[in-house]
C-alpha positions as CSV (number, residue, x, y, z in Angstrom):
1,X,89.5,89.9,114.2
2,X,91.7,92.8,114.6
3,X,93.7,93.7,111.7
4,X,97.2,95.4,111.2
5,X,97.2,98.8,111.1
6,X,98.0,100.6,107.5
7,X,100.2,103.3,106.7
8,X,97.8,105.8,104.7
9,X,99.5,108.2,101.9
10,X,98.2,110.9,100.9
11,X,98.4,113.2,98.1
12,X,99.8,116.7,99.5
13,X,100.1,118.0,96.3
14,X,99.8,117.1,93.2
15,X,103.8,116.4,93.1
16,X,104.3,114.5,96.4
17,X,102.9,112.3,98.6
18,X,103.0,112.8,102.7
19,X,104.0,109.1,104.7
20,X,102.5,108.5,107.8
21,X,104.9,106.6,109.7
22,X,104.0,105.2,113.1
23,X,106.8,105.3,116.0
24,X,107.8,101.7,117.2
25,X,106.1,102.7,120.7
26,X,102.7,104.3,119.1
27,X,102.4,101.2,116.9
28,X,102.3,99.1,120.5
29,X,99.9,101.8,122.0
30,X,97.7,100.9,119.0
31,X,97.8,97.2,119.3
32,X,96.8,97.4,123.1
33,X,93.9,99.5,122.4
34,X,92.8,97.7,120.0
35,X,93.3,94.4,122.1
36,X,91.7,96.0,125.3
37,X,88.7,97.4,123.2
38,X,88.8,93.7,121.8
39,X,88.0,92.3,125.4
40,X,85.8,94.8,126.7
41,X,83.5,94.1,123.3
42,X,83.4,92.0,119.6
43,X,84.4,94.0,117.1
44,X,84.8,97.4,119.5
45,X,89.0,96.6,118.4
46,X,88.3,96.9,114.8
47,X,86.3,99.9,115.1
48,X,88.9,101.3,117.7
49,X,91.3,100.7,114.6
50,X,89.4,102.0,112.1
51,X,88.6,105.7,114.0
52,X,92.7,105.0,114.4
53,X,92.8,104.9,110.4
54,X,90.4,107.9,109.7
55,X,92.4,110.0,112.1
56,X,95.6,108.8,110.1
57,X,94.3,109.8,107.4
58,X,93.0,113.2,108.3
59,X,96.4,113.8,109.5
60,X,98.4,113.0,106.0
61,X,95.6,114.7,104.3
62,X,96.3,118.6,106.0
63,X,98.8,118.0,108.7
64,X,99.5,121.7,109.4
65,X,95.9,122.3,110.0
66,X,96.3,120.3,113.3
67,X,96.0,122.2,116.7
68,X,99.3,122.2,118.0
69,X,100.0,120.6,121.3
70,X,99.9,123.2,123.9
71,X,102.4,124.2,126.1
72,X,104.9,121.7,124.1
73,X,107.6,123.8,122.7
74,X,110.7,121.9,123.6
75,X,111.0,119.9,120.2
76,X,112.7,121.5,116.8
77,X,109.7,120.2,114.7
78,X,106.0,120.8,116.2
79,X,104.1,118.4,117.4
80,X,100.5,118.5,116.9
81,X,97.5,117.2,118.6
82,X,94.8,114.9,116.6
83,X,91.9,113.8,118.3
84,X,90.3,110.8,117.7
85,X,86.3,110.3,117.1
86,X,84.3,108.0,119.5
87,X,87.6,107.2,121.5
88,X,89.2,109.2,124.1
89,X,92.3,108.7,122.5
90,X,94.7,111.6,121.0
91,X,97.3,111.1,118.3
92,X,100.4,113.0,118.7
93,X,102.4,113.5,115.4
94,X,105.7,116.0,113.8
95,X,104.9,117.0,110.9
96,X,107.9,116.9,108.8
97,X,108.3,117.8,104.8
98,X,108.2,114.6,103.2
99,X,106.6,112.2,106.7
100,X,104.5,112.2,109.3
101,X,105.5,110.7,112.6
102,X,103.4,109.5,114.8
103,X,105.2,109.6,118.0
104,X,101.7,108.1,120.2
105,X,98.6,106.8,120.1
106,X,97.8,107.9,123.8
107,X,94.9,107.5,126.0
108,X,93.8,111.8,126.1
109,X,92.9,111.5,129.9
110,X,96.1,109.5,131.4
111,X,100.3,110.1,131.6
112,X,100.1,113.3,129.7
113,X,103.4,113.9,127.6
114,X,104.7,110.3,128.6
115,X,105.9,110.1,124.7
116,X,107.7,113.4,124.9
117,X,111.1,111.9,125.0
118,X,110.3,110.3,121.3
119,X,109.9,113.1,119.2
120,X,112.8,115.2,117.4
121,X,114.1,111.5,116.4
122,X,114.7,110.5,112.5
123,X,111.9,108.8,110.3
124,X,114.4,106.6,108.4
C-alpha cells in the first residue's frame, strides 16, 4: 500500500532546521505517480515514493547545492532542479531561509515549466 508522503527536516545548522513543504499541486503530482506506478507494478508506488523521500531529503539536507533550473530567471527566489533516482521524474523547489517549497513533482520529459506560475508564492 502506498503511504502518505512525509515532510523531512533537516538540520541546516546546528541552530535551525530547513522545512520541506510541498505545494498543494506537487503533493497531487506525487499521489498520481505514485498511484500510476501502483498500476503498472506492486509495490513500484512505494518505491516511486520512497526515491520521492530520498530526493526530499537530499534537498533539505544542502539546498543551495542544487543545479539551478536553467533558463528560469523570472522568479525573485531561485528555483532549483532535483533529479530523482530510478524515476524520470524532477523535483522543482525555492529555496527560501527558513523552508523549502516544492512547487512540482514533474515528469522530466513532459509540459516543461507547467508549474512556473506556482513559484514566488508564500510558504505559510
Amino acid at each position: 500500500m502506498i503511504g502518505p508522503p512525509r515532510e523531512p527536516t533537516c538540520s541546516a545548522s546546528s541552530r535551525r532546521a530547513v522545512r520541506v513543504r510541498l505545494h498543494p499541486e506537487a503533493r497531487d503530482e506525487l499521489r498520481s505517480g505514485a498511484l500510476w506506478y501502483e498500476e503498472q507494478r506492486a509495490g513500484l508506488g512505494d518505491d516511486f515514493v520512497a526515491e520521492i523521500n530520498a530526493t526530499l531529503d537530499r534537498i533539505a539536507g544542502a539546498p543551495r547545492s542544487v543545479p539551478l533550473w536553467p533558463g528560469v530567471t523570472v522568479t525573485a527566489v531561485p528555483i532549483r532542479k532535483a533529479i530523482v533516482h530510478r524515476f524520470p521524474y524532477v523535483v522543482a523547489f525555492e529555496a527560501h531561509a527558513d523552508a523549502i517549497l516544492v512547487l512540482a513533482i514533474a515528469h522530466a520529459k513532459r509540459r516543461p515549466l507547467y508549474w512556473l506560475s506556482r513559484a514566488g508564492h508564500d510558504l505559510s
